[in-house]
N, C-alpha and C positions, 0 to 999 in steps of 0.2 A: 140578631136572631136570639128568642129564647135558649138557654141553655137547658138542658131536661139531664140532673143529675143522675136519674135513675138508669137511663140508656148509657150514662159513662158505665157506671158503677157495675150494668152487668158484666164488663169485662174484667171484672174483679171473685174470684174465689171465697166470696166473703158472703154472710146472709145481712142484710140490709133490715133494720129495725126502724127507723125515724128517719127522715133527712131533714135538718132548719137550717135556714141563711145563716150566716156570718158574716164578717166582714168582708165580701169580697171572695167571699169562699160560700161549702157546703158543710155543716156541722153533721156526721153519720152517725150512729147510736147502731154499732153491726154487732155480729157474734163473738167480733176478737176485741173489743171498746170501740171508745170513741177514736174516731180517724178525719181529716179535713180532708175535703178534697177541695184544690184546687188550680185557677188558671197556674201554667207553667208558660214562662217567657225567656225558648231557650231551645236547643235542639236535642233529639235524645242521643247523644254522646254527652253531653255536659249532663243530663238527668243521671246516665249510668255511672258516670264518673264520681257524679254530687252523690249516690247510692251507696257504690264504693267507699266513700271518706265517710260519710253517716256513721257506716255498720262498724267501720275503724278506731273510730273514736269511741262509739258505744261500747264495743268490747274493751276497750283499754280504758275503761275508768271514767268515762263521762256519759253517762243517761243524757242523750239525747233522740229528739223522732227520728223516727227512720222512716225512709220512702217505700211503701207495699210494691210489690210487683204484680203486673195484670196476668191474669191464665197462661198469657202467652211466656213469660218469664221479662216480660218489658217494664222497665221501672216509668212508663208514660202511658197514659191512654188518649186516644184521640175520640172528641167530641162529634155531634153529624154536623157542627160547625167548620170543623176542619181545626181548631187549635187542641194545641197538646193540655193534658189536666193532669197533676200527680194527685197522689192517694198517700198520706200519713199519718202516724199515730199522730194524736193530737196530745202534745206537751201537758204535763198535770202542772198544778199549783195558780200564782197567781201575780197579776202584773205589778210589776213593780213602781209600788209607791213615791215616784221622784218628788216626793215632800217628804217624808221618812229617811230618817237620817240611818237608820238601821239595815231598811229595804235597800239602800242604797250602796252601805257597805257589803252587804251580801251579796249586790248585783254585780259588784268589783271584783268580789272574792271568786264568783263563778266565773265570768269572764275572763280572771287571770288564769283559772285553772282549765278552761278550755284551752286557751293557747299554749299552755306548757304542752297536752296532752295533744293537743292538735299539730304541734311543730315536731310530733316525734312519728308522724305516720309514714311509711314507707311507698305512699303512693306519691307518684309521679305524675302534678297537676299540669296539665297543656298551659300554655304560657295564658292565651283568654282569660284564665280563669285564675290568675294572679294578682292580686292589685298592688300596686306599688314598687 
């Protein structure tokens, strides 16, 4: 079935300027920036929970996207397909060059600092969504 972003997106509080493909996603150009929308592979307990730890980490020291919530106050929207789609800010800057020895070290330095900042969140992840 075609996907028609625009019928996701009205269950969003947001004014909608552009919509272009992405990889796999929808690239948005709304009133609040740019936001992806895309397929979600997962139920919305796990959506609320992944919202949850998002906004956790963001306030304590690591800029990362955070997942929008629909009118309804749901961190999911559902498609006339029937699957679940989320809606985020879409990350600034730029992919890291794994032939740059520089971009490389940077991308260690940031990953190491998520997980400090990450291992210090007080939310209580359901065991699913543990790895290791």
């Amino acid at each position: 079935m075609y996907i028609q972003p625009e019928v996701i997106l009205e269950q969003y509080d947001i004014d909608v300027k552009t919509i272009t493909k992405g990889r796999g996603t929808f690239v948005c150009k709304t009133s609040e920036g740019k936001k992806i929308l895309a397929p979600f592979r997962g139920h919305m307990e796990r959506a609320g929970i992944l919202k949850q730890y998002l906004s956790w980490i963001n306030e304590n020291g690591y800029p990362i996207e955070q997942i929008c919530e629909t009118k309804d106050g749901m961190p999911l929207s559902k498609g006339e397909d029937e699957h679940f789609y989320v809606l985020k800010d879409e990350a600034e800057g730029e992919e890291c060059d794994v032939k740059n020895r520089w971009n490389m070290i940077g991308a260690m330095k940031s990953l190491a600092y998520f997980h400090k900042v990450s291992l210090q969140t007080p939310i209580d992840l359901p065991s699913y969504m543990v790895s290791g």
